[in-house]
Legacy VTK file of the C-alpha trace (Angstrom):
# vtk DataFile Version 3.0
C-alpha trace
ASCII
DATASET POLYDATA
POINTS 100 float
-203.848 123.641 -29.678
-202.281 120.577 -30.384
-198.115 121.440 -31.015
-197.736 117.324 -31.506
-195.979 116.132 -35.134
-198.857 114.722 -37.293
-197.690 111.393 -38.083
-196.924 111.542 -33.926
-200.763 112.004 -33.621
-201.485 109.196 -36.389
-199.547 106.845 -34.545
-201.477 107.484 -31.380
-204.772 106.663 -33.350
-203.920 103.936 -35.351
-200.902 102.450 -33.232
-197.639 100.450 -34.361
-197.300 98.109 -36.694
-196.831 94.062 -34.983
-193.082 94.849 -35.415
-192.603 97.871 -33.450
-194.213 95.731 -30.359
-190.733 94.113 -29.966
-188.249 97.098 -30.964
-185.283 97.200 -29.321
-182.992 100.126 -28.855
-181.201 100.845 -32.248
-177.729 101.796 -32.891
-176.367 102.335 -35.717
-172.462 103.827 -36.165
-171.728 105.881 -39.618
-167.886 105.892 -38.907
-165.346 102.767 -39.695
-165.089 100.514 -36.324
-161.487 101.470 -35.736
-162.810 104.656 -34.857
-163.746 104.287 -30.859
-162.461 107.441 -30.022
-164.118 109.448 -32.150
-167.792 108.908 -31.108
-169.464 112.638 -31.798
-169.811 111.501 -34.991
-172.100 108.708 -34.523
-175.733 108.446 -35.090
-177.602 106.871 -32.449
-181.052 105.641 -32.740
-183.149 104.475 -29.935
-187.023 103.642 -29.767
-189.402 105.735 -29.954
-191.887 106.937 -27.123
-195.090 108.304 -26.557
-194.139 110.085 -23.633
-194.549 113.778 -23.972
-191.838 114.408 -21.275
-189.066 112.011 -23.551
-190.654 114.067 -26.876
-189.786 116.971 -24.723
-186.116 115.978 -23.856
-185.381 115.226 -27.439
-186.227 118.521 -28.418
-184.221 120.207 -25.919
-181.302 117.784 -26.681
-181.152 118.526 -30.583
-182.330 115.094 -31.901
-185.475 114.441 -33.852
-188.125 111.878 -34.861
-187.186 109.704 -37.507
-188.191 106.506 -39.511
-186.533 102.839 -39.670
-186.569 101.890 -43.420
-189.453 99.283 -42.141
-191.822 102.636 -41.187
-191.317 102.607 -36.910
-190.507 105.826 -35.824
-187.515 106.355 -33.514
-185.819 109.151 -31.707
-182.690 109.831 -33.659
-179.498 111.782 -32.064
-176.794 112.933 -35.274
-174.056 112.509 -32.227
-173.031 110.616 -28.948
-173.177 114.177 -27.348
-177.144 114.926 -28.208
-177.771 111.466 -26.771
-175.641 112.008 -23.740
-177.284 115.247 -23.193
-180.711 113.778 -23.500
-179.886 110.990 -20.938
-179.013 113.988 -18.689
-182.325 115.733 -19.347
-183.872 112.892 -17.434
-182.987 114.199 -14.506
-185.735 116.900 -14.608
-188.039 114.459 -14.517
-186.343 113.034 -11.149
-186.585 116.134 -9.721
-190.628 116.478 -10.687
-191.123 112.998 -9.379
-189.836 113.878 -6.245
-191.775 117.444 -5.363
-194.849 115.616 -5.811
LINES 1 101
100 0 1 2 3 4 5 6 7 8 9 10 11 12 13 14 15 16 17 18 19 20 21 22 23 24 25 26 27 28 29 30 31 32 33 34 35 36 37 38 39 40 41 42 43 44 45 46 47 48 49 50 51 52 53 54 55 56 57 58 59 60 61 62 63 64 65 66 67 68 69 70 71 72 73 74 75 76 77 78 79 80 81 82 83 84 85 86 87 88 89 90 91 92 93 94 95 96 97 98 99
């Protein structure tokens, strides 16, 4: 049974377009730049990846697959604190790394 997103599964077929090749991690603030302090509000984008573990994490950390307005998918966090707690997450796969 195949749980994977459809468009997830298209991408694997057909692959990126030539511009996702050289993505770089996105960020992109919705609040005014005097506003350091007040980063939960702040939507951060980063590229996307194919890795079931990193699909995984995202889940678990509240974000979700989205769409540049150029049509490359990227994992998108509606707060600094999703993000955060998806860098976290990471640490599970430490922890598998080093059983095996």
């Amino acid at each position: 049974m195949n749980l994977e997103h459809p468009i997830i599964t298209q991408i694997r077929a057909y692959g990126y377009p030539k511009e996702a090749a050289e993505r770089k991690t996105m960020r992109k603030a919705s609040g005014s730049p005097g506003q350091e302090g007040e980063h939960s509000m702040e939507t951060v984008d980063i590229s996307y990846s194919n890795d079931r573990f990193d699909q995984w994490r995202l889940g678990k950390a509240g974000g979700s697959i989205s769409f540049t307005k150029d049509g490359l998918p990227v994992f998108r966090f509606e707060n600094k604190d999703q993000y955060e707690r998806y860098l976290k997450l990471n640490a599970c796969r430490k922890r598998e790394e080093g059983v095996e």
